[in-house]
Backbone as ProteinMPNN parsed JSONL, in Angstrom:
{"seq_chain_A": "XXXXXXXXXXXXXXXXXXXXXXXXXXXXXXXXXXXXXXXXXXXXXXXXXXXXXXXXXXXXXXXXXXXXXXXXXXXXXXXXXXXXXXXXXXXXXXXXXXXXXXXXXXXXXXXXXXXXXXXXXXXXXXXXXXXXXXXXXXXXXXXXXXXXXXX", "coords_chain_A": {"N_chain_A": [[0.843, -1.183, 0.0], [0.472, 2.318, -0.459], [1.611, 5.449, 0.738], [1.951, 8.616, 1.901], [4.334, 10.065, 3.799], [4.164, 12.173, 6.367], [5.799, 12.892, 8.915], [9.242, 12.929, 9.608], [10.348, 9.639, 9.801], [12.733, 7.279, 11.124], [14.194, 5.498, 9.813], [12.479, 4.543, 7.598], [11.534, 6.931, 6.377], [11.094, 10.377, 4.944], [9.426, 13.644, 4.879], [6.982, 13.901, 2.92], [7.866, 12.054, 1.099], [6.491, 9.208, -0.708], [6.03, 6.031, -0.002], [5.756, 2.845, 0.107], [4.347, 0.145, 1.759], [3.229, -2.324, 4.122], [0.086, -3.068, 4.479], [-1.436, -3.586, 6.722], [0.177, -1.858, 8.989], [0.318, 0.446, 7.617], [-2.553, 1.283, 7.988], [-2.957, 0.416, 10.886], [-0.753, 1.893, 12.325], [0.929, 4.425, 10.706], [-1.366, 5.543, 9.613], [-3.401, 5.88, 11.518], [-1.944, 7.163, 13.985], [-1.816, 9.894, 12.662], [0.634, 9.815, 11.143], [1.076, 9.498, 8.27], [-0.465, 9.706, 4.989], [-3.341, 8.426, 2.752], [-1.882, 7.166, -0.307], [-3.527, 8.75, -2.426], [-4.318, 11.084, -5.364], [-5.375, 13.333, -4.614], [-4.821, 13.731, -1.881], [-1.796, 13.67, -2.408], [-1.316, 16.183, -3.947], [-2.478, 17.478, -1.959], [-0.259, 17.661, 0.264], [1.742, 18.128, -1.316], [1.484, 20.935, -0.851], [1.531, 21.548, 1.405], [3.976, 21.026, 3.002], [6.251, 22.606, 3.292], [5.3, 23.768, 5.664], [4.73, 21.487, 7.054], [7.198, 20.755, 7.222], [8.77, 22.965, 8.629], [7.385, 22.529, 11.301], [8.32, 20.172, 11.792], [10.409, 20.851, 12.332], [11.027, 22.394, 14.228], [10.105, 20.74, 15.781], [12.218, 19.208, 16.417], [14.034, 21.096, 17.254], [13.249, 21.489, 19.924], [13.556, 18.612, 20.827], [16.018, 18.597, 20.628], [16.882, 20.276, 23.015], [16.071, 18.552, 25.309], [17.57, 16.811, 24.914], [20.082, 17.748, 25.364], [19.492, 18.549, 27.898], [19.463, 15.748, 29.54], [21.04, 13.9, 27.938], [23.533, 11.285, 28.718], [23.293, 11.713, 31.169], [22.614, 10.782, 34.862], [20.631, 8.339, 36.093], [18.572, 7.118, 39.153], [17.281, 4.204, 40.341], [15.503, 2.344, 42.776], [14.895, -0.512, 43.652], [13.04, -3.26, 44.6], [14.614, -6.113, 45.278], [15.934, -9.536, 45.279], [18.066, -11.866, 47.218], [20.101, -12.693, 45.394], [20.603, -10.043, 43.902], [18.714, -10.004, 41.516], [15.867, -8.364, 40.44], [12.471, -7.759, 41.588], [10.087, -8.397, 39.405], [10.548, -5.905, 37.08], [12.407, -3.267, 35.064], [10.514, -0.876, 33.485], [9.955, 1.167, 30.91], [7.467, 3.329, 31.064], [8.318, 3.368, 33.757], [10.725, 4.692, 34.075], [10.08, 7.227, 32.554], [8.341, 8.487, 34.097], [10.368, 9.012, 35.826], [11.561, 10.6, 34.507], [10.078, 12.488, 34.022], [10.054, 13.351, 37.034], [12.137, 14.098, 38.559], [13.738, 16.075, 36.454], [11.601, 17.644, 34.91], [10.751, 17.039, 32.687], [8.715, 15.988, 29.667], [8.62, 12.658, 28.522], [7.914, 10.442, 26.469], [7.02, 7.135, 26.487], [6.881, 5.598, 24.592], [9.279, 6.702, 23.444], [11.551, 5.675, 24.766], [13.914, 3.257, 24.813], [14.978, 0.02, 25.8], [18.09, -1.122, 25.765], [18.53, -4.063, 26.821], [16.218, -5.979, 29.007], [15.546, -4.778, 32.101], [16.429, -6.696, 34.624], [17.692, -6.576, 37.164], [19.72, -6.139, 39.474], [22.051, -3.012, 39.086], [24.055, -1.003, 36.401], [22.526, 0.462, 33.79], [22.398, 1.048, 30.22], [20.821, 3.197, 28.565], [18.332, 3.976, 25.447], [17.34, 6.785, 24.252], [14.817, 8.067, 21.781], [14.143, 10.996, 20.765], [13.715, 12.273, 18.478], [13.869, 11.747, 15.154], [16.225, 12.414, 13.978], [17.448, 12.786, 16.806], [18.943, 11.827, 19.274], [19.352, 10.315, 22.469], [21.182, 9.163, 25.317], [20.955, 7.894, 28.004], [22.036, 6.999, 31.844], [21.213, 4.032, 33.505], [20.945, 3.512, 37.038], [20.633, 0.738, 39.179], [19.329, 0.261, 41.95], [19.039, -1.652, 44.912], [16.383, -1.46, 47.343], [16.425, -0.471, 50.396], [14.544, -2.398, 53.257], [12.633, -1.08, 55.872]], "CA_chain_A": [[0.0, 0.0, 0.0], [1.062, 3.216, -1.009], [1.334, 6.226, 1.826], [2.684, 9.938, 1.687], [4.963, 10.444, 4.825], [3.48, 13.518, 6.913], [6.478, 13.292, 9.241], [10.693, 12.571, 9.484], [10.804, 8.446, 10.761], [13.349, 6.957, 11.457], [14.722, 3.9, 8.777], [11.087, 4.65, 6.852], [11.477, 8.124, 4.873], [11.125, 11.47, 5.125], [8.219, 14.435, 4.781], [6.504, 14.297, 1.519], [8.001, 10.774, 0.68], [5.978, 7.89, -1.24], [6.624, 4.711, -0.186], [5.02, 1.235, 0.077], [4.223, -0.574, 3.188], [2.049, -3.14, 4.111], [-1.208, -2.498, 4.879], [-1.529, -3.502, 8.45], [1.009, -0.828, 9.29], [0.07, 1.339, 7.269], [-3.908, 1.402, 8.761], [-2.843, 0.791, 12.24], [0.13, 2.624, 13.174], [1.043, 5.396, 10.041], [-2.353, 6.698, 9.638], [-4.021, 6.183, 12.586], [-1.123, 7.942, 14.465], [-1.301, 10.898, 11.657], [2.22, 10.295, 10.676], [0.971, 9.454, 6.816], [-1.934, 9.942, 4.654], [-3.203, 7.218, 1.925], [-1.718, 8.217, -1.513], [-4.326, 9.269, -3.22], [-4.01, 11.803, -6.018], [-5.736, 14.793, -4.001], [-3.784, 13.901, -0.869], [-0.188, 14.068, -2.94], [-1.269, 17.597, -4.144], [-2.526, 18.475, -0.559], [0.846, 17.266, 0.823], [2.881, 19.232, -2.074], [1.136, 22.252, -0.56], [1.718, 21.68, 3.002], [5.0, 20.535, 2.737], [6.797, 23.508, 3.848], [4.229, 23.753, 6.817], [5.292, 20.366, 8.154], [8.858, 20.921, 7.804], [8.733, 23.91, 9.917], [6.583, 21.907, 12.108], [9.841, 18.999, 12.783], [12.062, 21.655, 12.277], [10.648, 22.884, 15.891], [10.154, 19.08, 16.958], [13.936, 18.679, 16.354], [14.709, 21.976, 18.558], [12.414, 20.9, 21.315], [14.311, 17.293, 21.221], [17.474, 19.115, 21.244], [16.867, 21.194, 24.252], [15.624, 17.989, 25.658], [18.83, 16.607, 24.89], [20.882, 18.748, 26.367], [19.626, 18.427, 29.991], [19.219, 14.396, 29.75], [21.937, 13.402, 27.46], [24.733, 10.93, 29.702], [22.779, 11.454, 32.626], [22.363, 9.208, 35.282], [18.938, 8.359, 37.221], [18.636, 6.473, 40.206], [15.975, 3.928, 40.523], [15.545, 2.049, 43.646], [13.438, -1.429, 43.805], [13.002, -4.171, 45.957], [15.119, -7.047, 45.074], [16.014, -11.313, 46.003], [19.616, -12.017, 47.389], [21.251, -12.856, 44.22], [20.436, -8.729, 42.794], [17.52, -9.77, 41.079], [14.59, -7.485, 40.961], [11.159, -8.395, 41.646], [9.4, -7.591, 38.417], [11.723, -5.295, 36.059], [12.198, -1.677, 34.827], [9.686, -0.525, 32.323], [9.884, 2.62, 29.83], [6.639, 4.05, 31.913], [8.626, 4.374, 35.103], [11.926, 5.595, 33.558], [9.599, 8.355, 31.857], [7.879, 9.228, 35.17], [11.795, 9.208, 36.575], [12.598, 12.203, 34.017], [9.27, 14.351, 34.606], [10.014, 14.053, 38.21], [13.445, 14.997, 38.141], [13.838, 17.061, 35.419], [10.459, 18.693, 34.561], [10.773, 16.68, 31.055], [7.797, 15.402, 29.101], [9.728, 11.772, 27.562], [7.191, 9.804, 26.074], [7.82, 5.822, 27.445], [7.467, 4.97, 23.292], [10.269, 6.72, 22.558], [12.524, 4.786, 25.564], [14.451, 1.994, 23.741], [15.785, -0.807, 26.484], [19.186, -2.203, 25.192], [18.302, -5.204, 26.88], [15.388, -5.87, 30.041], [16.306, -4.333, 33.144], [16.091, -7.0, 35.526], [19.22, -6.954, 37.918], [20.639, -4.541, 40.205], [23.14, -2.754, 38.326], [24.258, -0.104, 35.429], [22.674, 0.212, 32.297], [22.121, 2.556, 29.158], [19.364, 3.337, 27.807], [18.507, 4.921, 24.36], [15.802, 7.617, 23.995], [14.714, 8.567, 20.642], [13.553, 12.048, 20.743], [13.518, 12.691, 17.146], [14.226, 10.868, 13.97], [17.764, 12.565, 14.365], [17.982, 13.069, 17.777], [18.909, 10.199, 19.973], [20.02, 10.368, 24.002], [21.359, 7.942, 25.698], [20.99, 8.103, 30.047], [22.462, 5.485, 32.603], [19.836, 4.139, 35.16], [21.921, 2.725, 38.0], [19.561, 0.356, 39.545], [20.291, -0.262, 43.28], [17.945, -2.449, 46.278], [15.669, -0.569, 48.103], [16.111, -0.618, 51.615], [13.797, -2.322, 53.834], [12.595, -0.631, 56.955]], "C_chain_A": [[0.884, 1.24, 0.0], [0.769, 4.037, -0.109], [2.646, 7.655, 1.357], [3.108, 9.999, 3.459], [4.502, 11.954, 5.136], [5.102, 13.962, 7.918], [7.965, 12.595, 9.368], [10.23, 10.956, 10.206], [11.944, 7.822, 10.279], [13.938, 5.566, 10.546], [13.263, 3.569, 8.212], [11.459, 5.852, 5.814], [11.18, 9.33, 5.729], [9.705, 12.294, 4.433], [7.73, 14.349, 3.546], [6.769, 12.995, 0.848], [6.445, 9.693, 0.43], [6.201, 6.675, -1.069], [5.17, 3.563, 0.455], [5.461, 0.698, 1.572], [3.453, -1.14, 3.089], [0.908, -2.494, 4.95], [-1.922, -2.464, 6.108], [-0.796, -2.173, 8.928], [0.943, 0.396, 8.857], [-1.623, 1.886, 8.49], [-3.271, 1.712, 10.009], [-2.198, 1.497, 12.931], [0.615, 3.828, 11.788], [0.286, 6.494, 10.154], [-3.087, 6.932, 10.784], [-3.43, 7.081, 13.797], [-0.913, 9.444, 13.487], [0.0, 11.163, 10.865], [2.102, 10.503, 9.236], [-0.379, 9.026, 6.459], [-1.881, 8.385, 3.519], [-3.003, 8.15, 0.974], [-2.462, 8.494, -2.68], [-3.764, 10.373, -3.974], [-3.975, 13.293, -5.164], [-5.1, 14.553, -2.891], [-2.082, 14.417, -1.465], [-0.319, 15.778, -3.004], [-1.384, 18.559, -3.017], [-1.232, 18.239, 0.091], [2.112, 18.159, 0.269], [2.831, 20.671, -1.084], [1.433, 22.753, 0.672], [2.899, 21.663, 3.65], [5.787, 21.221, 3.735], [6.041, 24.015, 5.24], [5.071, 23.018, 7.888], [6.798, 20.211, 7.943], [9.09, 21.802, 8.789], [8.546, 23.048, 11.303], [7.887, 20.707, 12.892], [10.811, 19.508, 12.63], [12.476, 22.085, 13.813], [10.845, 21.431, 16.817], [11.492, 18.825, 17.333], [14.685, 19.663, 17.132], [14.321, 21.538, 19.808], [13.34, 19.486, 21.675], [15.158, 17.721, 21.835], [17.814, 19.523, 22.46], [16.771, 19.654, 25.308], [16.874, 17.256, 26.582], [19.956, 16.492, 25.012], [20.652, 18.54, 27.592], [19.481, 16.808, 29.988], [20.333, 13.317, 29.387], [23.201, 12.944, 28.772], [24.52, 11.366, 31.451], [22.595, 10.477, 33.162], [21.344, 9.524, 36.611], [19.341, 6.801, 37.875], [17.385, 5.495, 40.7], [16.078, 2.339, 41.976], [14.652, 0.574, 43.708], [14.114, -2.415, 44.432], [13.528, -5.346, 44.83], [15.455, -8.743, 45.699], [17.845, -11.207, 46.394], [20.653, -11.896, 46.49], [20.864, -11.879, 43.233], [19.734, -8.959, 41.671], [16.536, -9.108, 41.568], [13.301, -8.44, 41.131], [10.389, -8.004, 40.57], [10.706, -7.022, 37.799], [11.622, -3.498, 35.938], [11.672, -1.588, 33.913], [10.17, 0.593, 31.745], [9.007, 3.366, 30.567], [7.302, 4.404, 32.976], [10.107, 5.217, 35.03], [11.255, 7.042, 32.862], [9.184, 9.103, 33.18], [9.06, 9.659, 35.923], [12.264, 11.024, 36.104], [11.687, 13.233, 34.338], [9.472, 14.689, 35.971], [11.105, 15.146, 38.515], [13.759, 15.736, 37.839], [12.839, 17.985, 34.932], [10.15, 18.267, 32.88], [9.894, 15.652, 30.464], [8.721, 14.189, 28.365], [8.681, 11.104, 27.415], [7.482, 7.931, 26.722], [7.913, 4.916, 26.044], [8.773, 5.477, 22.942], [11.784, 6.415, 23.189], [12.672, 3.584, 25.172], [15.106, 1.569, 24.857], [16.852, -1.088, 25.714], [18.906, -4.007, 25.461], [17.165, -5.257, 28.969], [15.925, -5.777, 31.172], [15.759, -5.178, 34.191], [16.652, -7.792, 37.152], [19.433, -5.744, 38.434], [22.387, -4.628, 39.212], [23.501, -1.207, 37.475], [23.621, -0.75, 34.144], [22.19, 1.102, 31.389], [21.325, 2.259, 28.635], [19.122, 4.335, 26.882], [17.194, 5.638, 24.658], [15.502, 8.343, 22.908], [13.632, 9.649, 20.647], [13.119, 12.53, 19.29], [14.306, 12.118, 16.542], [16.221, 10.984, 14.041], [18.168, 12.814, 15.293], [18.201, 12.195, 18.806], [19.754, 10.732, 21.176], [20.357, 9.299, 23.898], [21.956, 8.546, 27.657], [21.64, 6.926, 30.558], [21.635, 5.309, 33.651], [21.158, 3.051, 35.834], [20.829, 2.023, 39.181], [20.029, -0.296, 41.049], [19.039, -0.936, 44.306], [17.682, -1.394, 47.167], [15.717, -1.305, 49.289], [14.908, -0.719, 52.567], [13.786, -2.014, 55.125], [11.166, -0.866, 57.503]], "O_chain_A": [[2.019, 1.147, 0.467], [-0.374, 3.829, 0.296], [3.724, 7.62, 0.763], [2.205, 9.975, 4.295], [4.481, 12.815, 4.256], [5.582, 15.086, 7.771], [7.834, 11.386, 9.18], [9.692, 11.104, 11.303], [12.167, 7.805, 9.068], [13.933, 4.53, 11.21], [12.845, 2.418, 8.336], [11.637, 5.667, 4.611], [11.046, 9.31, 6.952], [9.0, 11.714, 3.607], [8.443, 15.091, 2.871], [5.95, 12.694, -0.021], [5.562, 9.524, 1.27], [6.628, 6.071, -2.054], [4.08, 3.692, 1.011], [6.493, 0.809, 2.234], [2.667, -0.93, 2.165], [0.933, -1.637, 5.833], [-2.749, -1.639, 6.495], [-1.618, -1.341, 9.313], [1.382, 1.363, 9.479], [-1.623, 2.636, 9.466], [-3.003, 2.866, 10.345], [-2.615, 1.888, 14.022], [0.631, 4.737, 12.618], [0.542, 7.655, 10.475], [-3.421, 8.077, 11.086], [-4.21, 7.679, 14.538], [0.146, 10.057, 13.625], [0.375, 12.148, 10.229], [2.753, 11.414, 8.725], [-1.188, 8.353, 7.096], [-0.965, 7.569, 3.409], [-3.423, 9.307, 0.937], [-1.986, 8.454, -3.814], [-2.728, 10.83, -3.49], [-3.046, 14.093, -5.047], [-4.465, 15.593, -2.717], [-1.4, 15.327, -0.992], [0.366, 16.536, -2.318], [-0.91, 19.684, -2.857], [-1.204, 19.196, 0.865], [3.042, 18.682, 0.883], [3.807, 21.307, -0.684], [1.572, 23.924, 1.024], [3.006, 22.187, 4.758], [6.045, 20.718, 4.828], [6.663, 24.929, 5.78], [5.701, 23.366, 8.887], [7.455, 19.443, 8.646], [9.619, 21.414, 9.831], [9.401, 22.937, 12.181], [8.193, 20.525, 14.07], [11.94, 19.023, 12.702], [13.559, 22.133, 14.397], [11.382, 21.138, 17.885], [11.844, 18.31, 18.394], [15.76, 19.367, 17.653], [15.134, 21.239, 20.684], [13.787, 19.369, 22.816], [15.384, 17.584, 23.038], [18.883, 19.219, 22.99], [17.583, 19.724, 26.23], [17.155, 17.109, 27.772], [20.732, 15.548, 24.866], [21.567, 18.345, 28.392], [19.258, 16.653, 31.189], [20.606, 12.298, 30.021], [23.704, 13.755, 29.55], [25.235, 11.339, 32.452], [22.414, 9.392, 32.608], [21.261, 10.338, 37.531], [19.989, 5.841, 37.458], [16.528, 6.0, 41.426], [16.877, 1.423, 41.781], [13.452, 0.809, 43.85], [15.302, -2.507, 44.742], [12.986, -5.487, 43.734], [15.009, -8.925, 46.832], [18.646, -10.493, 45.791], [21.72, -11.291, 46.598], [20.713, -12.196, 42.053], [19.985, -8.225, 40.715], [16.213, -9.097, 42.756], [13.232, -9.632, 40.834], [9.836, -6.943, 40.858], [11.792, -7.576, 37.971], [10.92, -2.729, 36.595], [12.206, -2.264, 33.033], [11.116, 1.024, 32.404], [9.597, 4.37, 30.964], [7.148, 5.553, 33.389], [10.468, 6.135, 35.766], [12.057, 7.956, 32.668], [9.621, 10.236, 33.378], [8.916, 10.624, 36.675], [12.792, 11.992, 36.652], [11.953, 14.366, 34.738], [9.257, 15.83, 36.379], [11.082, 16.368, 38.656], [14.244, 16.519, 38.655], [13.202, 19.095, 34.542], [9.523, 18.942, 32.063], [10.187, 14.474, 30.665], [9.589, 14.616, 27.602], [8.164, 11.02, 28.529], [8.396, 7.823, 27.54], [8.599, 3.896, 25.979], [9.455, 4.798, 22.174], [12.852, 6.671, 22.634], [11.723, 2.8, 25.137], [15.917, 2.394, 25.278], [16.434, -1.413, 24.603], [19.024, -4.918, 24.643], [17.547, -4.581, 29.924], [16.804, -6.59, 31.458], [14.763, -4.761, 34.782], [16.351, -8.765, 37.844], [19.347, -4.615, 37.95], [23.239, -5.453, 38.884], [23.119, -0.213, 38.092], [23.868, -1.82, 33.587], [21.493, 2.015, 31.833], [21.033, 1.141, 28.21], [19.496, 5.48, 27.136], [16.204, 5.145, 25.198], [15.955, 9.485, 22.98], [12.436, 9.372, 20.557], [12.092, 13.194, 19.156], [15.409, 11.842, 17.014], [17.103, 10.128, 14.113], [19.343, 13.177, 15.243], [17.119, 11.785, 19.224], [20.716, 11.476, 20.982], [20.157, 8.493, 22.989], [22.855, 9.212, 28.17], [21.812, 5.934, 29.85], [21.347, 6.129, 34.522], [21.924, 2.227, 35.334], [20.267, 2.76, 39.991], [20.896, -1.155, 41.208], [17.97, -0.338, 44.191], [18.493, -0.606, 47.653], [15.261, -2.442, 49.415], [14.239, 0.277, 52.839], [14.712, -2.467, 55.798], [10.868, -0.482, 58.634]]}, "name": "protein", "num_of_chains": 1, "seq": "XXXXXXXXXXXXXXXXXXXXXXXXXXXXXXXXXXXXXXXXXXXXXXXXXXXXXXXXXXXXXXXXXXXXXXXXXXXXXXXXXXXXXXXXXXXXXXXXXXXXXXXXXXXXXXXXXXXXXXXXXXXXXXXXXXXXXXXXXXXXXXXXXXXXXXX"}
């Protein structure tokens, strides 16, 4: 199925781009997320027209990352959970509570889609974590995951 890219992704295409995808993906996650329209004739022409609109538009997304970027980038957050003898956790670290980690912290809206595990956090320890703020803008934080003291 054929789709006009609305915005920059990531190993997909760029604003105004034509490309082919399957049709699950397309329906469920392209258009239904607004990222891309179906390519219809009168969509291409509305897309020519807008074009310069929605570049502006991730020209700003890509400052906003940046800034983002800047206070988060090679940081390191502190997350505390209850663990078994041998520095296993009980349960694991999610993307949701590493996101709630940065608005507390920091005051920084991070979405918990755009927190990329390297691999499941489920050990006391160090580990890095990617955060894809924008198509070109990529963090990377260290959560240092330590046993919560019981009292």
């Amino acid at each position: 199925m054929k789709v006009i890219l609305l915005e920059n992704l990531i190993k997909i295409g760029s604003i105004g781009d034509i490309i082919d995808v399957k049709r699950g993906f397309a329906r469920n996650y392209l258009i239904s997320s607004k990222k891309a329209l179906y390519a219809s004739k009168e969509n291409i022409a509305e897309v020519e027209k807008i074009k310069k609109e929605l570049n502006k538009k991730d020209q700003e997304r890509k400052k906003n990352a940046k800034n983002i970027y800047e206070k988060i980038n090679k940081k390191e957050y502190l997350v505390k959970k209850l663990s078994t003898e041998n520095n296993e956790l009980y349960g694991s670290v999610k993307p949701t509570e590493i996101s709630k980690l940065i608005l507390k912290l920091d005051n920084l809206e991070v979405k918990p889609s755009m927190i990329q595990l390297v691999t499941e956090i489920k050990s006391i320890g160090n580990f890095k974590v990617k955060v894809n703020l924008h198509s070109d803008v990529q963090a990377e934080i260290n959560l240092k995951v330590e046993q919560l003291e019981n009292t």
